[in-house]
C-alpha positions as CSV (number, residue, x, y, z in Angstrom):
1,X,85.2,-63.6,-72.9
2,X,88.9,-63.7,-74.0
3,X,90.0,-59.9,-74.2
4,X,91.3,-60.5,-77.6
5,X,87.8,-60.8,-79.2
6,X,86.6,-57.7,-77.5
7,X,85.7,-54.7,-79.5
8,X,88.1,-51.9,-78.8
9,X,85.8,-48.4,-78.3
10,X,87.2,-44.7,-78.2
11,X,84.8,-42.3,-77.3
12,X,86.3,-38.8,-78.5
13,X,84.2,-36.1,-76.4
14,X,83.3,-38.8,-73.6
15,X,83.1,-35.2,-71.1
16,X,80.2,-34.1,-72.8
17,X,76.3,-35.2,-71.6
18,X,76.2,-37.9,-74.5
19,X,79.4,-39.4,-74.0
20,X,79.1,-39.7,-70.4
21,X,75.7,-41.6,-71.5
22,X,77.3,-44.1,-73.7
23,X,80.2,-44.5,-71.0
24,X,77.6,-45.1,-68.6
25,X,75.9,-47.9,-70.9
26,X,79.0,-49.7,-71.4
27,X,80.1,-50.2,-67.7
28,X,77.4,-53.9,-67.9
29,X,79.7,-54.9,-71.3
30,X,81.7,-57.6,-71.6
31,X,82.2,-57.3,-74.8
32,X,83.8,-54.1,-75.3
33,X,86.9,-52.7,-74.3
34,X,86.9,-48.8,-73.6
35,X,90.7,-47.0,-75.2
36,X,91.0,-44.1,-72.6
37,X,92.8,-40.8,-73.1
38,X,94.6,-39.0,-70.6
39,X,92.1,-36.0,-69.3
40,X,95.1,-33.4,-70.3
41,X,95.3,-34.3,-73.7
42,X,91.4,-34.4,-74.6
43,X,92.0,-32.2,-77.0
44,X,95.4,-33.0,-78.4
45,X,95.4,-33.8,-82.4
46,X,98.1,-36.6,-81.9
47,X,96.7,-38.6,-78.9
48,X,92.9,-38.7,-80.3
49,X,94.3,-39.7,-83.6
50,X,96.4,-42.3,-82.3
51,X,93.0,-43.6,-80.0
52,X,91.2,-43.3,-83.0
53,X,93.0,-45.6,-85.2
54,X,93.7,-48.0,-82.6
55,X,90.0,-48.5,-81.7
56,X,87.9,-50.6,-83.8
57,X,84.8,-48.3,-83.4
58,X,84.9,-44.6,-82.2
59,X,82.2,-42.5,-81.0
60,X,82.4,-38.5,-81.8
61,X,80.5,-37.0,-79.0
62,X,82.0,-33.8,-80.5
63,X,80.7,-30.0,-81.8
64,X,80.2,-30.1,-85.6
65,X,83.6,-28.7,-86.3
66,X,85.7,-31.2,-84.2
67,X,83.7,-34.3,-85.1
68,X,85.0,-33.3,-89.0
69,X,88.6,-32.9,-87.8
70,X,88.4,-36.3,-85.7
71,X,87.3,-37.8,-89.1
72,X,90.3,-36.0,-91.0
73,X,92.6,-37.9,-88.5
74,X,91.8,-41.7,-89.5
75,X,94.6,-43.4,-91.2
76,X,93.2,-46.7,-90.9
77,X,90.8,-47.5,-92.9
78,X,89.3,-50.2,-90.7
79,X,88.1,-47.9,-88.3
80,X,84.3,-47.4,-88.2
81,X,82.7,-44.3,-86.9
82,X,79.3,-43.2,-85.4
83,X,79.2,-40.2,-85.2
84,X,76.8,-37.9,-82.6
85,X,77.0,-34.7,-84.5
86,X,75.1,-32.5,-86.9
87,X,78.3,-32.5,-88.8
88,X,77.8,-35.6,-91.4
89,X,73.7,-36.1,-91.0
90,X,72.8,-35.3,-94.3
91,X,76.6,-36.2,-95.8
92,X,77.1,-38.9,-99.1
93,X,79.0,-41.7,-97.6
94,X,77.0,-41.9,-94.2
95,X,74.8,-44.1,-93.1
96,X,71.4,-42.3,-91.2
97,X,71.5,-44.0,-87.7
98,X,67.6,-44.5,-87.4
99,X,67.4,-48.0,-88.1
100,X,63.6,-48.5,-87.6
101,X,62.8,-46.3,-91.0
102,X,63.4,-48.7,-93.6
103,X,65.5,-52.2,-94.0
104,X,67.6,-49.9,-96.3
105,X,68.4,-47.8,-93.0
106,X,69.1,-50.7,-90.9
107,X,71.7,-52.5,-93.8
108,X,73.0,-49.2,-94.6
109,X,73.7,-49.3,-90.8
110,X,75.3,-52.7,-90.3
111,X,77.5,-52.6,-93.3
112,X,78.3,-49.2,-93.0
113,X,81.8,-47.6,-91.8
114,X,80.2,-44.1,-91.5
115,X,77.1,-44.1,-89.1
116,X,75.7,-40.2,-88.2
117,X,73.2,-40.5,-85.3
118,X,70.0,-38.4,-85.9
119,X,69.6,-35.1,-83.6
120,X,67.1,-35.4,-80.9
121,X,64.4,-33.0,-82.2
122,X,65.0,-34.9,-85.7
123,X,64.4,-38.2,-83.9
124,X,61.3,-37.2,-82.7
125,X,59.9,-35.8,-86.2
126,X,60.8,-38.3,-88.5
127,X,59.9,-41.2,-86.6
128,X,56.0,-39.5,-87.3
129,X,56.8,-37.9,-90.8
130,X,58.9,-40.5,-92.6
131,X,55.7,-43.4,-92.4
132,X,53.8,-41.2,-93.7
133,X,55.5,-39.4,-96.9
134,X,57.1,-43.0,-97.4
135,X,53.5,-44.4,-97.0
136,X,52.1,-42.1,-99.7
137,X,50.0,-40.9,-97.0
138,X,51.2,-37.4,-97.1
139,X,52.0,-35.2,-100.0
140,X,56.1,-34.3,-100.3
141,X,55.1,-30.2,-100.6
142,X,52.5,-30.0,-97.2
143,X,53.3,-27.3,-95.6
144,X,54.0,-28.7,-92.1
145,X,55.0,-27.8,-88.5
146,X,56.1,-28.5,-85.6
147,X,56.9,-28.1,-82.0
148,X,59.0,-29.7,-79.4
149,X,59.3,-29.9,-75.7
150,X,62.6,-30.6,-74.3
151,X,64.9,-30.9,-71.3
152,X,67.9,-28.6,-70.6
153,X,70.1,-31.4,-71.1
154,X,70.1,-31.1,-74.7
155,X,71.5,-27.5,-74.4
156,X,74.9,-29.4,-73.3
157,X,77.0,-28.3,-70.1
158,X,76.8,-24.5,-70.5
159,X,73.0,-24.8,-70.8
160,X,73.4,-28.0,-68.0
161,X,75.2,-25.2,-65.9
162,X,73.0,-22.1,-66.6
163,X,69.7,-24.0,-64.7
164,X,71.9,-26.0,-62.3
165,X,73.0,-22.6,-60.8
166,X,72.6,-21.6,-57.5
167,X,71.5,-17.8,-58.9
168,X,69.8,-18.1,-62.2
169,X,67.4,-15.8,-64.4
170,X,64.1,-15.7,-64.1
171,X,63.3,-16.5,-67.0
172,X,65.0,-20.0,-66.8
173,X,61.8,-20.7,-64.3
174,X,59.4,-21.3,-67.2
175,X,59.6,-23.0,-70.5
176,X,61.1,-20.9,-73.8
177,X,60.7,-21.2,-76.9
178,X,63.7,-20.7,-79.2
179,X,65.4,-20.9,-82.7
180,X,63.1,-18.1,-83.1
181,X,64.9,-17.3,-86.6
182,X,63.8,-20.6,-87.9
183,X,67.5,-21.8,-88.5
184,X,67.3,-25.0,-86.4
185,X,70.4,-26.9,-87.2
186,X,68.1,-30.2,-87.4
187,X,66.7,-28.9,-90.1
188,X,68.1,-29.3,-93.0
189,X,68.0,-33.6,-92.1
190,X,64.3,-33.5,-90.8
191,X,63.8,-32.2,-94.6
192,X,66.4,-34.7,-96.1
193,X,65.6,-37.7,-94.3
194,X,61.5,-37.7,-94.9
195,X,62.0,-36.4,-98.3
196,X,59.8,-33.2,-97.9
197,X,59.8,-30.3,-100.2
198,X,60.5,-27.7,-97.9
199,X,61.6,-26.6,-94.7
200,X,59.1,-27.6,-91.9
201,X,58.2,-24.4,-89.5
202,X,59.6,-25.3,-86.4
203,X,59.5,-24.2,-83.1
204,X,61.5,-25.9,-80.1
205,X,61.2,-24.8,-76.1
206,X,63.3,-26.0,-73.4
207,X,61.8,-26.0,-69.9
208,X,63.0,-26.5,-66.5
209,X,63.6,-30.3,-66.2
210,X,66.8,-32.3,-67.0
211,X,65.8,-35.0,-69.8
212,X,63.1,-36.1,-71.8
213,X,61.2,-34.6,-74.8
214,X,57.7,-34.2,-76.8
215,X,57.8,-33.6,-80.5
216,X,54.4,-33.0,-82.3
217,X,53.3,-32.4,-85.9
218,X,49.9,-31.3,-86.5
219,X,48.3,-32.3,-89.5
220,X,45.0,-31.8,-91.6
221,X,43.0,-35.1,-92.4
222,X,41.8,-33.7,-95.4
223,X,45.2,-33.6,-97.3
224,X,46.3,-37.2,-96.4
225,X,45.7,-39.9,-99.6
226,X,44.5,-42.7,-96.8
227,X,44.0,-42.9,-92.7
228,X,41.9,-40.1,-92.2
229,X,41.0,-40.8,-88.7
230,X,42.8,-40.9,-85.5
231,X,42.1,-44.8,-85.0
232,X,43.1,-45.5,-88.9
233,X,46.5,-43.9,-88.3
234,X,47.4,-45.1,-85.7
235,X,46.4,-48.4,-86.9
236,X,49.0,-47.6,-89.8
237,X,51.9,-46.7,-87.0
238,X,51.4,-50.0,-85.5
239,X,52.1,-51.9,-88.8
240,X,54.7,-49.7,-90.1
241,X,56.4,-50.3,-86.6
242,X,55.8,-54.0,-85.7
243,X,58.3,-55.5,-84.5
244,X,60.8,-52.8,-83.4
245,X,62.1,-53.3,-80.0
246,X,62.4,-49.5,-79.7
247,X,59.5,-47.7,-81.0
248,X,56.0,-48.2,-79.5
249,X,52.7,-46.9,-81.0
250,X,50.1,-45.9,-78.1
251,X,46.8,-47.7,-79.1
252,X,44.2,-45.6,-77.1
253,X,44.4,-42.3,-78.9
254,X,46.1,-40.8,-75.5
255,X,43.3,-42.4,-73.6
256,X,45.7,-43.5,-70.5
257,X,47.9,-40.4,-70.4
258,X,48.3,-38.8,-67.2
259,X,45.7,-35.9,-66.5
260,X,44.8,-36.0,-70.8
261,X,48.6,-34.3,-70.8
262,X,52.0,-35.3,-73.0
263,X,54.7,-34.6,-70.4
264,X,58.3,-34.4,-71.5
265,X,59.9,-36.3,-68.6
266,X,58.0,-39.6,-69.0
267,X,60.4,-41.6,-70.9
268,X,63.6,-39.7,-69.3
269,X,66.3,-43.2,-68.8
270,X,64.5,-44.8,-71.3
271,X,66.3,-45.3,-74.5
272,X,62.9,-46.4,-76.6
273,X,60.6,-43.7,-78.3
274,X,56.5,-43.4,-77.6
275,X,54.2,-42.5,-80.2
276,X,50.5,-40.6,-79.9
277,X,48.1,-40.1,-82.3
278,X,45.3,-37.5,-80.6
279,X,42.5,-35.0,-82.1
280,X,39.9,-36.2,-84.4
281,X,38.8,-36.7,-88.4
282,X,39.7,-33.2,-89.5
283,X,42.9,-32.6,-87.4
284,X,45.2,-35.0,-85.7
285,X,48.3,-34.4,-84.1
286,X,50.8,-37.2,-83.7
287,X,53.4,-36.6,-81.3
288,X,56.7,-38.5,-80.3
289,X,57.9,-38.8,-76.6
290,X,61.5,-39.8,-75.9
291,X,64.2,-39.3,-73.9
292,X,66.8,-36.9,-75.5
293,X,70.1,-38.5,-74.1
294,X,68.5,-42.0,-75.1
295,X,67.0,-42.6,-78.7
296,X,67.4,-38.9,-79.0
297,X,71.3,-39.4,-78.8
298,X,73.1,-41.9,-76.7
299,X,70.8,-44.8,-76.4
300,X,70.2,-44.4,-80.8
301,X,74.3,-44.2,-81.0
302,X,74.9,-47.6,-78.9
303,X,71.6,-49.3,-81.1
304,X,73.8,-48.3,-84.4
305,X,76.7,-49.8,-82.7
306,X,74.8,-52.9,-81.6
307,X,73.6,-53.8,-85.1
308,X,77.5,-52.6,-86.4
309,X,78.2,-55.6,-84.1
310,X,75.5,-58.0,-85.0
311,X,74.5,-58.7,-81.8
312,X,70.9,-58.0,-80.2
313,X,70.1,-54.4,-80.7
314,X,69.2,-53.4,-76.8
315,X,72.1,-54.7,-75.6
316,X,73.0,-53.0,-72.4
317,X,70.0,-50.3,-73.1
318,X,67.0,-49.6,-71.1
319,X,64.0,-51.3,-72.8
């Protein structure tokens, strides 16, 4: 490919676990050429912003607060973003990065100069709760839960560092729950995105392996409008989903799962996302299993930039 024609990437934050990911992803790519900055000046205003505007397409792989100042930075006005962070999820202007939702997701996506990739947990929740208040299936104003089952990877390097330690807690041996205050910072888009009501109760726990993840909602039969059985609703995931390379609906009810049990590691590598539907006519819970770092994160982020590019949407994924 003449180097001319090749898109030119920044990744602002590419020392973090999801920029590493994407950097990773792009070392089969021809078609991309990766701006580099100078590991002393990571965090220097004047270099990102001139990486920034020289790239045609930056990642922020960034804490809320320094994604918004990267975004403060652009001058030119070509520049597109996609941006990894809570900081511009539920913001006018952006595009949600969860192209499987709607066609208005996935155009909102490719013609879009803003792109904010979902949050992990978010990922997980709204790939089973959107179909379903979008589908009329579920009432906007059900109370709902949920839980979620994660690795430590999605705690970031301090978290990364806190389990990899030679001398640890004790407590880091089993898995624990946390957000115990119910101020989840995925939140406030698990609520925007599927167009719920109110806040779903939520309740995350990290456990001693490095990546992958489990999110389930539990739900009563008896409130839905349609599908009131495990076989009908899953029957409805399979149509609502046909045809997306990245999200596959498990057709036996759980039948095939290892020991009867959801683990989180499954999918870890895997940048696609599993759905269950389990339980019976009065209470079903349909869970999602992903990998965190992949559609939870890096793998959704280089899908957004794939269909930014119009090219095929796995490219240089695992699927």
């Amino acid at each position: 490919m003449n180097e001319s024609k090749k898109t030119k990437i920044f990744i602002d934050g590419s020392e973090g676990t999801t920029g590493l990911r994407i950097y990773d992803r792009f070392k089969v790519r021809d078609d991309v050429e990766l701006l580099s900055i100078d590991y002393d000046l990571r965090k220097d205003p004047q270099e990102r912003a001139r990486l920034i505007n020289s790239s045609d397409i930056t990642f922020l792989c960034l804490p809320d607060a320094a994604a918004r100042e990267s975004v403060s930075l652009i001058e030119n006005e070509n520049v597109r973003i996609i941006d990894t962070s809570t900081a511009h999820r539920t913001e006018s202007g952006w595009a949600y990065g969860f192209p499987e939702l709607s066609a208005a997701h996935r155009n909102a996506i490719r013609d879009g100069k803003r792109v904010a990739v979902p949050g992990c947990h978010a990922t997980g929740f709204i790939s089973v709760v959107y179909p379903l208040v979008a589908g009329g299936i579920l009432p906007e104003d059900y109370p709902i839960s949920a839980f979620s089952l994660t690795g430590y990877s999605g705690g970031g390097k301090k978290m990364i560092g806190q389990y990899s330690a030679t001398f640890r807690e004790l407590e880091l041996d089993a898995p624990r729950e946390y957000a115990l205050t119910q101020q989840h910072k995925h939140l406030k888009e698990m609520k925007a995105v599927t167009g719920l009501k109110r806040l779903p109760l939520f309740s995350p726990i990290v456990a001693d392996y490095y990546s992958g993840m489990v999110v389930s909602v539990p739900l009563y039969t008896d409130y839905f409008s349609q599908c009131k059985n495990p076989k009908e609703l899953t029957e409805f995931y399979a149509d609502y989903y046909k045809g997306e390379k990245f999200i596959a609906v498990d057709e036996t009810n759980g039948a095939n799962l290892y020991g009867g049990m959801l683990a989180g590691n499954t999918l870890a590598g895997w940048d696609g996302l599993k759905i269950y539907v389990t339980g019976n006519d009065e209470r079903v819970v349909v869970s999602a299993q992903f990998d965190n770092l992949g559609k939870g994160a890096s793998g959704a982020a280089i899908q957004c930039l794939n269909i930014m590019l119009g090219c095929d949407e796995a490219k240089g994924l695992e699927i």
